[in-house]
C-alpha positions in Angstrom: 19.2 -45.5 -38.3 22.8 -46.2 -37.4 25.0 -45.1 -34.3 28.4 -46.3 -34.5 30.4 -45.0 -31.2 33.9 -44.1 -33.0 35.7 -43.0 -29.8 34.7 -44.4 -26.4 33.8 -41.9 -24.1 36.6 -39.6 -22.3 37.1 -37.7 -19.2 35.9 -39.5 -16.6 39.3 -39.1 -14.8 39.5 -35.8 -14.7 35.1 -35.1 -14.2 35.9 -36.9 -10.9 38.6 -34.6 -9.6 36.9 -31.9 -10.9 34.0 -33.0 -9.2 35.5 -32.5 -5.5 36.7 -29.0 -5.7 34.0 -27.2 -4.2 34.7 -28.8 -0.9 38.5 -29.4 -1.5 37.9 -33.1 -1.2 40.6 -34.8 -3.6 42.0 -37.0 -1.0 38.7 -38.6 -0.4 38.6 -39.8 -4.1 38.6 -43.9 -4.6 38.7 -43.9 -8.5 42.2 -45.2 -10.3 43.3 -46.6 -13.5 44.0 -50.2 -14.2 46.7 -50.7 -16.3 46.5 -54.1 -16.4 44.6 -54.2 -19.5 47.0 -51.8 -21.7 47.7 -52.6 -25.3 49.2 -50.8 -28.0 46.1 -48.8 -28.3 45.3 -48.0 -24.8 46.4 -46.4 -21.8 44.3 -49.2 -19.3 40.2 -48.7 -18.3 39.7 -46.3 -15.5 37.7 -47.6 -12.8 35.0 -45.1 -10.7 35.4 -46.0 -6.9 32.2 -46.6 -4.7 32.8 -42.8 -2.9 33.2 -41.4 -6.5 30.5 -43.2 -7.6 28.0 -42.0 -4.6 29.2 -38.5 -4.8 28.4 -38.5 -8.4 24.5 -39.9 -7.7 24.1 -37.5 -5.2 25.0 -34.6 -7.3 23.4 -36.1 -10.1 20.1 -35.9 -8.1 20.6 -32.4 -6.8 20.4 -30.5 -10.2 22.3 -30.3 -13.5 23.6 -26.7 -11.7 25.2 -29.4 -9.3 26.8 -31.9 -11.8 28.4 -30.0 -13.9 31.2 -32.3 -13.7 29.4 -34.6 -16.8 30.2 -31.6 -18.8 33.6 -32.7 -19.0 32.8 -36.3 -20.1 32.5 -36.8 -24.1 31.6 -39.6 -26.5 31.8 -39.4 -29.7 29.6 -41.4 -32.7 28.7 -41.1 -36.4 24.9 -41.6 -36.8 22.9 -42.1 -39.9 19.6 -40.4 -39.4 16.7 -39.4 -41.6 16.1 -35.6 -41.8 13.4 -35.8 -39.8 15.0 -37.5 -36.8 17.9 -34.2 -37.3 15.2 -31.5 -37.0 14.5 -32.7 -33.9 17.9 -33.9 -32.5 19.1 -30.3 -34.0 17.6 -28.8 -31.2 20.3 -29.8 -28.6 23.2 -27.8 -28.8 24.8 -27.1 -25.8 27.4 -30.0 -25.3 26.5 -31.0 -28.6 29.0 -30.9 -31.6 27.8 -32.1 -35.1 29.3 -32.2 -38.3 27.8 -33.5 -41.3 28.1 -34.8 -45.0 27.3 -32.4 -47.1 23.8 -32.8 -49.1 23.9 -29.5 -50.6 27.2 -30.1 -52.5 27.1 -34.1 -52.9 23.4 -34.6 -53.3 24.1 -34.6 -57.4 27.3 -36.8 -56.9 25.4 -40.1 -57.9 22.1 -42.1 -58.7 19.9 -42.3 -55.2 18.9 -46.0 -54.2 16.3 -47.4 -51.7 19.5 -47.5 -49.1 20.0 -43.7 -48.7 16.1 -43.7 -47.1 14.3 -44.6 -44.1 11.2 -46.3 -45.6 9.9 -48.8 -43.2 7.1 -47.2 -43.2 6.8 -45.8 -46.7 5.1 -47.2 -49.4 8.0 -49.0 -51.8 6.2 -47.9 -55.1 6.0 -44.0 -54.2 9.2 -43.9 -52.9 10.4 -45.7 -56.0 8.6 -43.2 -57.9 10.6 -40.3 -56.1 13.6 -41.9 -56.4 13.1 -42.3 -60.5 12.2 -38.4 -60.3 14.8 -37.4 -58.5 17.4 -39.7 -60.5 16.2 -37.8 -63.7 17.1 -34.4 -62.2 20.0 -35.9 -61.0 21.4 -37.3 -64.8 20.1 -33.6 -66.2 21.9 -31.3 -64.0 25.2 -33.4 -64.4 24.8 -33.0 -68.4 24.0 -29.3 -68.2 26.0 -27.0 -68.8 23.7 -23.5 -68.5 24.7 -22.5 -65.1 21.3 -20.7 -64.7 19.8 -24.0 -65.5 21.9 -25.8 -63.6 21.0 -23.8 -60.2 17.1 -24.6 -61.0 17.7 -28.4 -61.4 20.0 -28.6 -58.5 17.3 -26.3 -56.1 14.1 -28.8 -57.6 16.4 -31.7 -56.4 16.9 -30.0 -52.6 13.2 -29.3 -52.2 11.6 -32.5 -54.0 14.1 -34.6 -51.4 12.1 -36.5 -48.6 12.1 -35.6 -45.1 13.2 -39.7 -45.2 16.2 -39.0 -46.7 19.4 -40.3 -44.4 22.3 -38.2 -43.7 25.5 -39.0 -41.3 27.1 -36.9 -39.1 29.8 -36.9 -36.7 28.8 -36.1 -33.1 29.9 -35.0 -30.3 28.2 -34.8 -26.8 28.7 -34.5 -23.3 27.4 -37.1 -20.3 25.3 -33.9 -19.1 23.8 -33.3 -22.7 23.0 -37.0 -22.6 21.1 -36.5 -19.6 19.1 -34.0 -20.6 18.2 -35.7 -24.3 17.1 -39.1 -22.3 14.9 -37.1 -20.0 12.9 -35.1 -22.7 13.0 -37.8 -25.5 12.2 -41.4 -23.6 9.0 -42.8 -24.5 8.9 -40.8 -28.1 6.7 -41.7 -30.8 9.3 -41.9 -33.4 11.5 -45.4 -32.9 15.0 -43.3 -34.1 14.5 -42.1 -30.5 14.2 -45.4 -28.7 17.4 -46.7 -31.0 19.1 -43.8 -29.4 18.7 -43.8 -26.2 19.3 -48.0 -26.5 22.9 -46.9 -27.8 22.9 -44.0 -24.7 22.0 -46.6 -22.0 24.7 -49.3 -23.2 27.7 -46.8 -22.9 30.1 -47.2 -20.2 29.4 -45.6 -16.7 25.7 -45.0 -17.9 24.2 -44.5 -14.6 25.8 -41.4 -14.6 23.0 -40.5 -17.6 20.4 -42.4 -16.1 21.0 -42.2 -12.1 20.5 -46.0 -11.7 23.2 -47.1 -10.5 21.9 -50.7 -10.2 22.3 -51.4 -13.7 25.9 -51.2 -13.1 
């Protein structure tokens, strides 16, 4: 499994304005940018002030009805999961975006090695033996030319495919989808969760995820 953040997480500037409208408290806000550290590809790092930061915890505490201000943070990453780590992670969808390569159109594309699996815990000889299988369908549906045919191979290919089998997507997701991921998935049998939440915890201003602000 790999998580590559491709865009560091945004919004935290305006999550902590938003944050102090129910009780019209913008002037009490400590939070500012430093521009000291511009470059030609950045504005400066925004810095969350210690009253920004404790309003945040204490809101954090009281309810995801009460923080609704980490809907309005976002991270985004491309992650290379095996399908069965996606059945699962498919299950999140509010504050998560996906978008994925394609297997159904570029599954035929080219020969499949060892690299496109998750097999640390598969046996190398069987999955050897599915990949020869699979590379045979593969090399006859790309010299067909009976579209019926064709259709058969290409569908044996989809359903002989191992649940192993790594795909990438583009995601998108919210600080409050975050939350809610850590708090259902930590301690999960499958190890693609602990890599996850490893990547979750090292992103910047995590204790708004986590609500431990000591780690800061």
């Amino acid at each position: 499994m790999i998580i590559e953040t491709i865009r560091e997480p945004q919004g935290f500037d305006q999550a902590m304005i938003a944050m102090r409208n129910p009780m019209n408290s913008w002037g009490k806000s400590d939070s500012e940018w430093d521009f000291e550290e511009m470059c030609e590809f950045s504005t400066g790092k925004y810095i969350i002030g210690e009253k920004d930061s404790e309003l945040s915890l204490k809101l954090q505490k009281a309810g995801p009805e009460h923080c609704k201000h980490l809907r309005m943070i976002y991270v985004w990453a491309d992650i290379t999961a095996p399908r069965y780590w996606w059945q699962e992670f498919d299950t999140y969808r509010h504050g998560v975006e996906k978008v994925s390569c394609s297997t159904m159109h570029k599954i035929t594309s080219r020969p499949l090695e060892e690299e496109d699996f998750e097999h640390d815990g598969l046996d190398d000889d069987f999955l050897v033996w599915v990949i020869k299988k699979i590379n045979n369908s593969i090399m006859s549906y790309n010299l067909c030319t009976d579209v019926d045919h064709k259709r058969e191979i290409w569908r044996g290919i989809i359903q002989a495919l191992p649940q192993s089998y790594l795909q990438k997507r583009t995601v998108c997701m919210s600080y409050a989808a975050l939350r809610n991921i850590i708090r259902q998935r930590e301690g999960h049998k499958l190890v693609e969760w602990e890599h996850f939440i490893r990547w979750v915890k090292s992103l910047p201003e995590s204790w708004m995820i986590t609500d431990d602000l000591s780690k800061v």
